[in-house]
N, C-alpha and C positions, 0 to 999 in steps of 0.2 A: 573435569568436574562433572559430577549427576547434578543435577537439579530437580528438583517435585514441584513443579506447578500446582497453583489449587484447583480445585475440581469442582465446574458449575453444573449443581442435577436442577434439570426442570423436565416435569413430566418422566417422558421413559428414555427421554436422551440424556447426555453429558457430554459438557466438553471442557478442556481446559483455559484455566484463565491467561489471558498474556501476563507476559513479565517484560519489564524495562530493565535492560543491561547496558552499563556504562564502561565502557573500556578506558581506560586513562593510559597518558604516553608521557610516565616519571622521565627527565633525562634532560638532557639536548643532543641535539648533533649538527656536525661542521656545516655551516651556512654552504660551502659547496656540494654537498651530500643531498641537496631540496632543492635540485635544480629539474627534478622531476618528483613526478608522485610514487609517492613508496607505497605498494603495496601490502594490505593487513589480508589474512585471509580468516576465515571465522565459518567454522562448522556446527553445524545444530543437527542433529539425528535423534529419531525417534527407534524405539526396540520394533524390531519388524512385523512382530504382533499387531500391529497397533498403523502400522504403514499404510492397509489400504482404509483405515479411518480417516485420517489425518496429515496432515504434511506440516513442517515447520515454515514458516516463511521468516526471513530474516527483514527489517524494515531500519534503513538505515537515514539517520539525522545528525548532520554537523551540528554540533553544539555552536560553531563558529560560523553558522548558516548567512546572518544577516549582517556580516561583517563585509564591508564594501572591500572588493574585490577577492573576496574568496571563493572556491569554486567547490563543490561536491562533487567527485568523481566514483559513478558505482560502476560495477563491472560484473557482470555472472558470466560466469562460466558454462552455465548448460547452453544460454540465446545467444551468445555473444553477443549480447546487447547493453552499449556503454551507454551513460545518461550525464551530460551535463547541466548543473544547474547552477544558474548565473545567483551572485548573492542578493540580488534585488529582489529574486524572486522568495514572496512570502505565499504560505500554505496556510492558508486560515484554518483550517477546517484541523490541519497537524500539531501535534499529538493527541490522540484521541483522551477527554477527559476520564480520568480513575473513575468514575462511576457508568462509562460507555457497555453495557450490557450488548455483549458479542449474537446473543439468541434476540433478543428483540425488537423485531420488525420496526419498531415505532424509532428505534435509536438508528436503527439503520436510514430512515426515511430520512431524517434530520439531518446525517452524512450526506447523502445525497442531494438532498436540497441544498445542504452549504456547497458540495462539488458545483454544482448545477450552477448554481450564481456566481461562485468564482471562477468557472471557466468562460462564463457568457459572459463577464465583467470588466478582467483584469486579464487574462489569458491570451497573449498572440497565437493565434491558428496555425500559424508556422510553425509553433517552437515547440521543441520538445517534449517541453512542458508539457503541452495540450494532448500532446501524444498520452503521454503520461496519464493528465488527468481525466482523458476521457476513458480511458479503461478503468481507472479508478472509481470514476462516475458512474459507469456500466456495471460494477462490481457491488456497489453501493445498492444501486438501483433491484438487482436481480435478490441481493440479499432481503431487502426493503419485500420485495415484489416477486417471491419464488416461483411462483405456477407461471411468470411472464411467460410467453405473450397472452395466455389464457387468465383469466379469472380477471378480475377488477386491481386496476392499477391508475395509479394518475399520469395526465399526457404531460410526458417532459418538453424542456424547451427544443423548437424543432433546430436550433442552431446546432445541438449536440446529434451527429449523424448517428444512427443504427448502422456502425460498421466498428471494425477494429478483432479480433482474432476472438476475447475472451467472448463478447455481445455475439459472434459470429458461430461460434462452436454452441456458445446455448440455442440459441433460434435452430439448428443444426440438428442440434441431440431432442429439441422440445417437438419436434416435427416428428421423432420416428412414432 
């Protein structure tokens, strides 16, 4: 299937709106066939025109998220980086509300301040999670705060380290 997302103009930029896609699994199958997790695979591509603008990011949510003892299993293929997430674990800040403005700073700040408090909150340092959300956080923040480490930004809490690959390669690329 094509899809057309809508298209946000401000100023002399544009960019596309997100879309929520729901995949449904009509059926059943033999209680011994779900003795493991089956894997779905799901492609999103852009015309190559357009590639080094943009990238798709796929953003994935059990609908059965907060159901006690369910497990969300993601898996990519380019990191080979698997992610489990226990059911207990809630994401305040997830799904971002239909009126979340992807271009504006001020929305993004309020992302990251909800990251910010739920990871210095609710978040074991151990787990995965944190792993997770502090790159999340970091992503948040740099949107919030693009000229970082330069021009005026607010000091975040010092529990959230300035370390992890995506916070790394900005300070990285902001230095040359």
């Amino acid at each position: 299937s094509t899809i057309f997302p809508g298209i946000h103009y401000q100023d002399n930029h544009a960019s596309l709106q997100p879309m929520s896609l729901t995949v449904f699994f009509p059926g059943t199958l033999p209680r011994q066939s779900l003795e493991r997790n089956i894997p779905i695979r799901i492609s999103v591509s852009i015309d190559e025109e357009y590639g080094s603008f943009i990238t798709p990011v796929i953003e994935v949510a059990s609908t059965d998220l907060h159901r006690r003892g369910s497990l969300l299993h993601c898996s990519g293929d380019s990191d080979d980086v698997t992610m489990l997430c226990d059911s207990e674990a809630v994401i305040p800040f997830l799904p971002l509300p239909p009126s979340f403005d992807s271009v504006d700073r001020a929305h993004w700040e309020s992302v990251s301040q909800k990251i910010q408090d739920w990871l210095t909150t609710e978040v074991d340092t151990e787990s995965s999670l944190w792993t997770w959300g502090h790159d999340a956080f970091w992503l948040a923040f740099i949107a919030a705060h693009p000229s970082f480490p330069m021009g005026k930004w607010p000091m975040w809490d010092p529990r959230i380290p300035l370390e992890g690959s995506f916070i790394e390669q900005w300070l990285e690329r902001s230095s040359d």
